[in-house]
BAVEXDREN-809039 format. One line per field, with one value per residue: x, y, z of N, C-alpha, C, O in turn; residue number from 1; chain. Coordinates in pm, whole numbers, plus 32768, in hexadecimal, padded with zeros to 4 digits. Layout:
BAVEXDREN-809039
n.px c(X ...)
n.py c(Y ...)
n.pz c(Z ...)
ca.px c(X ...)
ca.py c(Y ...)
ca.pz c(Z ...)
c.px c(X ...)
c.py c(Y ...)
c.pz c(Z ...)
o.px c(X ...)
o.py c(Y ...)
o.pz c(Z ...)
pos c(NUM ...)
unit c(A ...)
end
This chain:
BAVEXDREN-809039
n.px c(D44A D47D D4F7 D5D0 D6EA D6FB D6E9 D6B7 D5E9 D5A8 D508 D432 D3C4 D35F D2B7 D206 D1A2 D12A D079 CFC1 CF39 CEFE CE63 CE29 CEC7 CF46 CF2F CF7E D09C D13A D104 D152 D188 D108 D027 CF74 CE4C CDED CDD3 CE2C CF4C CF85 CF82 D042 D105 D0FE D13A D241 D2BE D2D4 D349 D46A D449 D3E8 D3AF D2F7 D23D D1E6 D0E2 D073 CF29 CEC7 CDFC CD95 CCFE CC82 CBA2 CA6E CA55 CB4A CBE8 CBA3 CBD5 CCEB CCF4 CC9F CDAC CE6D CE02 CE2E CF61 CF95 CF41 D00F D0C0 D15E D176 D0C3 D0A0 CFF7 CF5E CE3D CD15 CC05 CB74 CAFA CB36 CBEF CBBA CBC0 CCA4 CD4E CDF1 CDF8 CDFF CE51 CDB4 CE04 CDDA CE25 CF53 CF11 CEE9 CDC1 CD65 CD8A CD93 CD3C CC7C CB81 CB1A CAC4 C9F9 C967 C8A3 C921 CA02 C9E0 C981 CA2F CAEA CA7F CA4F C994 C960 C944 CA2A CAB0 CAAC)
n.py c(7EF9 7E45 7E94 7F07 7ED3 7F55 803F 81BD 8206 8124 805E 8176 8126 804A 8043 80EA 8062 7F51 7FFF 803C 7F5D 7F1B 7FF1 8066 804F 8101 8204 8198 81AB 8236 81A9 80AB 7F5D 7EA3 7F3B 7F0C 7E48 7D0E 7CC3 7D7E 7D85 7CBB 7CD4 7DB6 7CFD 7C2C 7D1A 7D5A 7C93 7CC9 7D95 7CF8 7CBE 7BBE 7A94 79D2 79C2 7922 78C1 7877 77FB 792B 7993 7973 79A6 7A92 7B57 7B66 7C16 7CC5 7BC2 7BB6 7C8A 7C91 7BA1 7C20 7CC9 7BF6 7B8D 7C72 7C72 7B7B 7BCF 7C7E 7BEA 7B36 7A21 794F 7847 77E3 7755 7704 76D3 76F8 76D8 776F 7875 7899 7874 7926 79A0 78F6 7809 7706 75E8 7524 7415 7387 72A0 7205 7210 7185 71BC 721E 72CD 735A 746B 7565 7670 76B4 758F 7533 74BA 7504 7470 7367 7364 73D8 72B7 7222 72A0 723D 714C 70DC 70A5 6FAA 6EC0 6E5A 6F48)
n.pz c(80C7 8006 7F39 7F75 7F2E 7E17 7D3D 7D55 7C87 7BFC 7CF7 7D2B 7C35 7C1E 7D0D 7CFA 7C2E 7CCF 7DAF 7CCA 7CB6 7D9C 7E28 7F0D 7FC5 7FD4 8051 811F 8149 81F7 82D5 83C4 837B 844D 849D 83F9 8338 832C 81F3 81A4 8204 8139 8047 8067 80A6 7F8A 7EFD 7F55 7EE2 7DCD 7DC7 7D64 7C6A 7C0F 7B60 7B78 7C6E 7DDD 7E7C 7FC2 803C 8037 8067 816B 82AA 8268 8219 8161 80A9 80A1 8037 7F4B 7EB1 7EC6 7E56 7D2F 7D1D 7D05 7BFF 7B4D 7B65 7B3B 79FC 79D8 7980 7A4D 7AB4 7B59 7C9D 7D46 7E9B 7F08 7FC4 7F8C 7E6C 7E02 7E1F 7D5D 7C5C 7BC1 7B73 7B6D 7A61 7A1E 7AED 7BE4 7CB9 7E0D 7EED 800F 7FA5 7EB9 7D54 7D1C 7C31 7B0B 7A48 797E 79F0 79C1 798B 7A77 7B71 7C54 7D1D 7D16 7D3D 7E58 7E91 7E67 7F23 803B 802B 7FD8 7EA3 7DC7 7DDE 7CF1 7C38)
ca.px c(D4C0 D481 D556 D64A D75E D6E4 D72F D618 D58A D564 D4C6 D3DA D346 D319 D27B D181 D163 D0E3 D02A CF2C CF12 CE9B CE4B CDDE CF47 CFBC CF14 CFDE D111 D1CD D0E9 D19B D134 D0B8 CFAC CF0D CDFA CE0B CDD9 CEAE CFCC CF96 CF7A D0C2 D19F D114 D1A2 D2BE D301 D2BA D40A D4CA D418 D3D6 D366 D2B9 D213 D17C D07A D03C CEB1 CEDC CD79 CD7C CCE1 CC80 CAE7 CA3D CA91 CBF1 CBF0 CB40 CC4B CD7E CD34 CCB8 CDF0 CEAE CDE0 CE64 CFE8 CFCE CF1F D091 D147 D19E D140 D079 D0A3 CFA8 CF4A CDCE CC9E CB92 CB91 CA81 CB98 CC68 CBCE CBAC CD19 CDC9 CDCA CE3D CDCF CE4A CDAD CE50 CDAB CE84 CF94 CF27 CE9E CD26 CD24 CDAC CD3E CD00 CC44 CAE8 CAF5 CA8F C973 C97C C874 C960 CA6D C9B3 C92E CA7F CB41 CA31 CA45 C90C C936 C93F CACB CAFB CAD3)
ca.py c(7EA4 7DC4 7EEE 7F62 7EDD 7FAB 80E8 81CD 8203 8086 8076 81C6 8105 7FB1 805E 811E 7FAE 7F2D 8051 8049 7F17 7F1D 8095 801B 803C 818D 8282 8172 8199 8252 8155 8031 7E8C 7E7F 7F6C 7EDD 7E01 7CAE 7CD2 7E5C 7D5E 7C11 7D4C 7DEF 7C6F 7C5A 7DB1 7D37 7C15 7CF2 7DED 7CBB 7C98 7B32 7A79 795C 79DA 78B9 78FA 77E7 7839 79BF 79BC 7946 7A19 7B14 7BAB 7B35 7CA4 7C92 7B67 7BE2 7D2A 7C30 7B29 7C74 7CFF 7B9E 7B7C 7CF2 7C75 7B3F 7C1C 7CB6 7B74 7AE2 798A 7934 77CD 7806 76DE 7743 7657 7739 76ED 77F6 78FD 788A 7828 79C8 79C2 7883 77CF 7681 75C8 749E 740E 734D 7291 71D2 71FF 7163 7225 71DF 7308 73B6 7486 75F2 769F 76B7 7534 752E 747F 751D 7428 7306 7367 73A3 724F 71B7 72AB 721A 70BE 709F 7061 6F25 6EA7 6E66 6FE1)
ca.pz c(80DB 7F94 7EF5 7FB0 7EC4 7D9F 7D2B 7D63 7C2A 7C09 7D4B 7D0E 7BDD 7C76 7DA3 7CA1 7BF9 7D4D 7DB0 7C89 7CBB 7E35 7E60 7FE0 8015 7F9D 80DD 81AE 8129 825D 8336 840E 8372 84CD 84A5 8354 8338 8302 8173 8172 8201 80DC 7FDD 8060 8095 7F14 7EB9 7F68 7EB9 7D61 7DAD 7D4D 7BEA 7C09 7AE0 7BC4 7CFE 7DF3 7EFE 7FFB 8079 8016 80DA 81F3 8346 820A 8215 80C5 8052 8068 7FF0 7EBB 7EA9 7EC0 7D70 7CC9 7D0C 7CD2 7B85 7B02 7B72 7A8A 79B0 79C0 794F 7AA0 7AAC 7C05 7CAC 7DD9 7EC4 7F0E 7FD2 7F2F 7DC9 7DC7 7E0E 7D0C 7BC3 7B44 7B92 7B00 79C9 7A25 7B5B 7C3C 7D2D 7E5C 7F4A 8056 7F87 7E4E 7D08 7CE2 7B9F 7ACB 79AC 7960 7A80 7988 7984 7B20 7B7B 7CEC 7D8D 7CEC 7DC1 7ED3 7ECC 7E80 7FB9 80B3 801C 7FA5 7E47 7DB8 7DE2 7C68 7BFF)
c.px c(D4E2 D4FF D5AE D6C6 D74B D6DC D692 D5BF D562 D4E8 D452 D374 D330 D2C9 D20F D162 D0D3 D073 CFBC CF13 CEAB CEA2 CE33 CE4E CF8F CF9E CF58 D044 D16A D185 D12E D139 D0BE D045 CF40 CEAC CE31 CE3C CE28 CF2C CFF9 CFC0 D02F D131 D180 D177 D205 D326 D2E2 D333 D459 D4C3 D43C D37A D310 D2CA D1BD D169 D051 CFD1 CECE CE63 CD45 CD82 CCD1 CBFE CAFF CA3B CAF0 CC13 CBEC CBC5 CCB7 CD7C CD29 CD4E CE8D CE94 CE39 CF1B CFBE CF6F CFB7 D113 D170 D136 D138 D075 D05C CF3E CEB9 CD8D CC44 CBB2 CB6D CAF4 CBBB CC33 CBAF CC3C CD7A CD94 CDC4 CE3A CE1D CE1B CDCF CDF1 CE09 CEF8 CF97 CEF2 CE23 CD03 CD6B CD9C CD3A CC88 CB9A CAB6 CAC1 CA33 C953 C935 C8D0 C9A5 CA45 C9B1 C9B5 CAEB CAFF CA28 C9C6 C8EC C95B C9F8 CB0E CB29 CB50)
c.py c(7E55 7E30 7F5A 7F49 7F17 8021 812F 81F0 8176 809F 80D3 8185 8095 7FD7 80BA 80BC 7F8B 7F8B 8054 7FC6 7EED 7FCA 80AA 8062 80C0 823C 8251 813C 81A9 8207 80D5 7F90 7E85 7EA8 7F6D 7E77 7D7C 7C8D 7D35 7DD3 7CCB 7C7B 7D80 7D6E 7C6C 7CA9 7D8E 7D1A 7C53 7D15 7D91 7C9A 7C23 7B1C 79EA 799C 7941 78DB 7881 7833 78DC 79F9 79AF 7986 7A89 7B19 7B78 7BBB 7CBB 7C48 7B83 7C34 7CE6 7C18 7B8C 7C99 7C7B 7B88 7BFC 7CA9 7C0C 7B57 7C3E 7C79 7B1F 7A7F 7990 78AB 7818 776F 7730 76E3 7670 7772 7759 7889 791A 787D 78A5 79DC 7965 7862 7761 7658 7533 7497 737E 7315 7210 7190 71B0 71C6 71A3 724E 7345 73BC 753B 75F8 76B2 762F 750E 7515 7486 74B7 7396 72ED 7376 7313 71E5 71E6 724F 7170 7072 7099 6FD4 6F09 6E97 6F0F 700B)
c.pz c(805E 7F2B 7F10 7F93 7E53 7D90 7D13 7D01 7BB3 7C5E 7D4A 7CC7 7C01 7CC0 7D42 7C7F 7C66 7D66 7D30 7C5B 7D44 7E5F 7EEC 8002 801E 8014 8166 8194 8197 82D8 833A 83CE 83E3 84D5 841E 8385 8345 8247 8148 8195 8191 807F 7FE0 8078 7FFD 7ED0 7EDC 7F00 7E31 7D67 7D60 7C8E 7BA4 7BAE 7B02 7C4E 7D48 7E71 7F34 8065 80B2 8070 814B 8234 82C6 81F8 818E 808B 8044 8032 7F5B 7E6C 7EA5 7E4A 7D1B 7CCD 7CB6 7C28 7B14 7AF5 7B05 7A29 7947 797D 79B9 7ABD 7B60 7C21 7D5A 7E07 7F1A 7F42 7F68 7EAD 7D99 7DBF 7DB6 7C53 7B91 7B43 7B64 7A96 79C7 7ABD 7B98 7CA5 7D62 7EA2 7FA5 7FF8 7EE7 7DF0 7CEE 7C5A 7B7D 7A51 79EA 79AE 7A29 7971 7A0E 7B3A 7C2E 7D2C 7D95 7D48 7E5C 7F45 7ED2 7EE9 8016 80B9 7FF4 7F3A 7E2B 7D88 7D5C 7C1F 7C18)
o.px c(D553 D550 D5CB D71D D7B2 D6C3 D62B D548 D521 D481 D3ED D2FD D2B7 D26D D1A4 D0F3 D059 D008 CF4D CEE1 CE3C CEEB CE31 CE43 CFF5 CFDA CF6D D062 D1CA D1BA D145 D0C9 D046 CFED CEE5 CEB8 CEA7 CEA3 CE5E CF71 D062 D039 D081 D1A8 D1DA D1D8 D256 D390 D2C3 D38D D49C D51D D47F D314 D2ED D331 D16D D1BA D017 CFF2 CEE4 CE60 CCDD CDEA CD26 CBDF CB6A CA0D CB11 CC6B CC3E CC00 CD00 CDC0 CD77 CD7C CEE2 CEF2 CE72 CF51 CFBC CF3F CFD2 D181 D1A9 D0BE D181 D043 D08A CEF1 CECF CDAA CC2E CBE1 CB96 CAF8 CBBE CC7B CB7A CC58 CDE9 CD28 CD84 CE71 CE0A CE34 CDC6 CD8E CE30 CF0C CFFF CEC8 CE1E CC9C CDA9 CD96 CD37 CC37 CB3D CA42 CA80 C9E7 C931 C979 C8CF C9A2 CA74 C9C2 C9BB CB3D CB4F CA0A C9A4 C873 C991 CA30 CB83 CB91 CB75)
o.py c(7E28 7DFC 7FC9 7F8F 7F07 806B 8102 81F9 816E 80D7 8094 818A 8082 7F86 80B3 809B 7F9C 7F6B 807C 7FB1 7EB8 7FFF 8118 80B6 80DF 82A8 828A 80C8 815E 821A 8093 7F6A 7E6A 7E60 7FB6 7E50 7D74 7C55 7D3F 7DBC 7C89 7C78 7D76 7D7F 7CA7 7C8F 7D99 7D4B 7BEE 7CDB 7DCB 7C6C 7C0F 7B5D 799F 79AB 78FE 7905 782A 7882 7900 7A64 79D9 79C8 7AE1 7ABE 7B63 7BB7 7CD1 7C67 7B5C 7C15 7D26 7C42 7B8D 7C80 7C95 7B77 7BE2 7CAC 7C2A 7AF2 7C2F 7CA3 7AB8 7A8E 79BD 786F 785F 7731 7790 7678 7629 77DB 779A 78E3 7990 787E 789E 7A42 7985 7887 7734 76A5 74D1 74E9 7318 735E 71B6 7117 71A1 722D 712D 7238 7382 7363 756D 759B 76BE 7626 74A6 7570 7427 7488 7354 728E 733A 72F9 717F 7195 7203 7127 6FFC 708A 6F91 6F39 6EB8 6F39 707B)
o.pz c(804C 7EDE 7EE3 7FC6 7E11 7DF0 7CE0 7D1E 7B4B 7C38 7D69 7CE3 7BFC 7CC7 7D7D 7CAA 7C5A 7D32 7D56 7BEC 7D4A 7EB3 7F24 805A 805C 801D 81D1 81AE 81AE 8346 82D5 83F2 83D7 8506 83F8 83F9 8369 8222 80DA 8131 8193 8068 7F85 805E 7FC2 7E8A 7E80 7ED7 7DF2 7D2A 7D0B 7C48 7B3E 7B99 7AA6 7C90 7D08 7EC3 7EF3 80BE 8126 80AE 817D 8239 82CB 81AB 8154 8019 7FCF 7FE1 7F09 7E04 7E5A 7DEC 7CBC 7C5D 7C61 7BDA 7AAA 7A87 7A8D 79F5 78D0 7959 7995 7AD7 7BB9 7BC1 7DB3 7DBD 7F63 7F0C 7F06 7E82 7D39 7D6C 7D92 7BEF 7B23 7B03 7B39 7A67 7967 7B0B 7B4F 7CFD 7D1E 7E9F 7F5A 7FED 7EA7 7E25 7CCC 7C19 7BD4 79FC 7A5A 79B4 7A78 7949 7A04 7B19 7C75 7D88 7DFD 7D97 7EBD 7FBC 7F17 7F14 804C 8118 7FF1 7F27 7E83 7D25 7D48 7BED 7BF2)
pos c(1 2 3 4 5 6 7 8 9 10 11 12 13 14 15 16 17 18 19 20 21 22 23 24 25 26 27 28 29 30 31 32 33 34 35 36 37 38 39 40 41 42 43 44 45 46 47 48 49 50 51 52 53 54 55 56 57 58 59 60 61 62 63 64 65 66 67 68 69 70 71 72 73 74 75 76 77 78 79 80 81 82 83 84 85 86 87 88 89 90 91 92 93 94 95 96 97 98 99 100 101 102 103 104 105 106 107 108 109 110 111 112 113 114 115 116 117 118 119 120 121 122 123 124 125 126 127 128 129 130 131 132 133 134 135 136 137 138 139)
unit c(A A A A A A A A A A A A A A A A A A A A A A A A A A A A A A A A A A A A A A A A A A A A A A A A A A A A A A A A A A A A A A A A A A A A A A A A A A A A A A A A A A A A A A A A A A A A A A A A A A A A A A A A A A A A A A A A A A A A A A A A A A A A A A A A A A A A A A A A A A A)
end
């Protein structure tokens, strides 16, 4: 559907794009959304949202209800796209998902920013301790 205004040899090579990017997807091509996985259907709204050759994609919890193997098979496949040039703004809990996959990190906690910095500056138990409230209120 993401390319059903484009002429088909647009479309053809976008839809090869996608495809070697999530290969999952390409034996259930003439299969129905409905009958995908949970991760075959994040993979193919992705691909979707690729047809349009968006130069800022944003994923709000891309993982969520997704097995820690899909999971896995998603950011790789997110990491390859902004590999590709398209800039990723993805709203994530589990930093752990995320820091092989961004560059640049904020984090939120009821609405304010408690960090930001490049995703190799992350001090995961930090945040932990300051989501749960248990670091010390100046940090």
């Amino acid at each position: 559907m993401g390319g059903v205004s484009l002429d088909s040899k647009t479309r053809n090579a976008l839809t090869n794009t996608i495809l070697s990017v999530f290969p999952e997807l390409k034996p259930k091509l003439s299969d129905k959304a409905k009958v995908l996985s949970g991760g075959e259907r994040q993979m193919l709204a992705v691909g979707r949202a690729l047809m349009t050759k968006p130069k800022l994609l944003v994923l709000d919890e891309p993982s969520a209800g997704l097995s820690p193997v899909m999971c896995e098979r998603l950011f790789k496949g997110l990491s390859e796209i902004n590999e590709m040039g398209v800039t990723l703004l993805i709203v994530e809990q589990n930093i752990k998902r995320i820091e092989n996959v961004v560059h640049r990190v904020a984090v939120f906690v009821q609405g304010k920013k408690v960090f930001e910095g490049r995703s190799s500056e992350i001090d995961p138990d930090q945040l932990i301790s300051i989501y749960f409230g248990t670091a010390n209120k100046t940090q």
